[in-house]
C-alpha positions as CSV (number, residue, x, y, z in Angstrom):
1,X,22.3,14.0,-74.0
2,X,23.4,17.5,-74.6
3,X,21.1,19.1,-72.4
4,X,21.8,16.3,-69.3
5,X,25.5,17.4,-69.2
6,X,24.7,20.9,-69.5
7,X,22.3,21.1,-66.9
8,X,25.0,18.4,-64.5
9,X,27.8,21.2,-65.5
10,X,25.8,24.3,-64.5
11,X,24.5,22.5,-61.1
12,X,28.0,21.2,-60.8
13,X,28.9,25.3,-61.1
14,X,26.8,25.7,-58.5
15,X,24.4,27.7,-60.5
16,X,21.0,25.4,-59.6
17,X,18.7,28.7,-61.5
18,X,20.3,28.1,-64.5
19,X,20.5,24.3,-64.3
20,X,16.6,23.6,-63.7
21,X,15.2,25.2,-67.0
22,X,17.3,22.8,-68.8
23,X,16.6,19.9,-66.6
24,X,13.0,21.1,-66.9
25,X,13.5,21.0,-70.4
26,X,15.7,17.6,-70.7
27,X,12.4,16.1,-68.9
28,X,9.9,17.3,-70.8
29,X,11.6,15.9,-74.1
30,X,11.9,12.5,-72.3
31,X,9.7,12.3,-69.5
32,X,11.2,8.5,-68.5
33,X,14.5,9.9,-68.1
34,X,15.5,8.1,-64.4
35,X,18.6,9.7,-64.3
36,X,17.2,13.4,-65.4
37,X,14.8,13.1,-62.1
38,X,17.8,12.5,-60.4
39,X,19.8,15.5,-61.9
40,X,17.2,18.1,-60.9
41,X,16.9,17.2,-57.6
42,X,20.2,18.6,-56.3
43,X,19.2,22.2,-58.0
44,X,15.7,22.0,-56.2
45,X,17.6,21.5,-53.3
46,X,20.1,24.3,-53.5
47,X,17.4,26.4,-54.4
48,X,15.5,25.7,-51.1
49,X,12.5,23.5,-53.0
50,X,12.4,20.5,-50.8
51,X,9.3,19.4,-51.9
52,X,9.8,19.1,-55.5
53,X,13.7,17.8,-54.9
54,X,11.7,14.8,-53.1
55,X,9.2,14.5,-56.0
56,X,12.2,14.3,-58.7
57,X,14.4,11.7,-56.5
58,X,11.0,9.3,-55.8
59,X,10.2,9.6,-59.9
60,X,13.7,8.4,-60.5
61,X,13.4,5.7,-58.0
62,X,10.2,4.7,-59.8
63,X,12.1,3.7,-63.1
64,X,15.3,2.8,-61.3
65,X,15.0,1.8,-57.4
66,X,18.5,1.1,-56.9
67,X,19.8,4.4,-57.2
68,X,22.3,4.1,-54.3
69,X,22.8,8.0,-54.5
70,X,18.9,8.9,-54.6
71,X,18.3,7.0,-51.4
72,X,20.8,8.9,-49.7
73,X,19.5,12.2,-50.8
74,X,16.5,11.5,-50.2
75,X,17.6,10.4,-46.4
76,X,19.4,13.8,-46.1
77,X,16.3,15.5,-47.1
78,X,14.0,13.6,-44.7
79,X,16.0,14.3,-42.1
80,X,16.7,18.1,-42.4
81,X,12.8,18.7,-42.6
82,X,12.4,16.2,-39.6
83,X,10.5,13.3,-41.3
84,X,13.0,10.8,-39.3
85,X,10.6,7.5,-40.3
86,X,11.2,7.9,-43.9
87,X,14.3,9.5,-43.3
88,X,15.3,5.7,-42.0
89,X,14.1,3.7,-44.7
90,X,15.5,5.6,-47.1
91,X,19.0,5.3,-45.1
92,X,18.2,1.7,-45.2
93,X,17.5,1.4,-48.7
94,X,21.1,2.9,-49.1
95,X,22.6,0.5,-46.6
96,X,20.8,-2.4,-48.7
97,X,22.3,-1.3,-51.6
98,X,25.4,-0.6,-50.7
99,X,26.1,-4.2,-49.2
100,X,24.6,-5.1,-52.3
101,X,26.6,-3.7,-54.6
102,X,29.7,-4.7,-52.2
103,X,29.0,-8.2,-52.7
104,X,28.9,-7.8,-56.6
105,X,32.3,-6.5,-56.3
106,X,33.6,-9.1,-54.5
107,X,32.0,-11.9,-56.4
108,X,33.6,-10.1,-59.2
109,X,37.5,-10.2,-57.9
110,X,36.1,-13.9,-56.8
111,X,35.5,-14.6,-60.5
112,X,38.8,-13.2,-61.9
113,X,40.7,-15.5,-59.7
């Protein structure tokens, strides 16, 4: 747990080259980590690497498909690097999700009443 908020802090810092090796790290001591994938894929983008920021946000979507926030990343990517097809669906994924998680809110207040 340490090293996941260490490596959140220093990307949050905006220091991605000192955040990866303990991401890297964080992953290889718990390769099923969903939300580790996730972390390192903003790093790998503000370090330029594109491909393996897409790599890390589709392995956490493999444990965990309704990461609302992966989906948008990964829409953002698609799109800078002009891959507008999956740059939809992954926009759409996050649409999905986002009505989706609307509704549970409002079921929610609907409940309380």
């Amino acid at each position: 747990m340490a090293l996941a908020h260490l490596g959140h802090a220093l990307t949050e810092a905006r220091e991605p080259r000192e955040a990866i090796p303990i991401l890297e790290r964080l992953l290889r001591t718990n390769p099923r980590d969903d939300q580790g994938y996730a972390d390192i894929g903003k790093p790998y983008e503000m370090e330029g690497e594109t491909k393996r920021a897409i790599q890390a946000y589709h392995q956490a979507l493999l444990s965990s498909p309704s990461q609302i926030d992966v989906h948008y990343r990964l829409f953002q990517l698609y799109r800078r690097i002009g891959e507008q097809d999956k740059a939809q669906k992954e926009l759409a994924a996050f649409k999905a999700d986002e009505a989706q998680k609307h509704e549970g809110y409002l079921q929610s207040l609907a409940d309380l009443k």
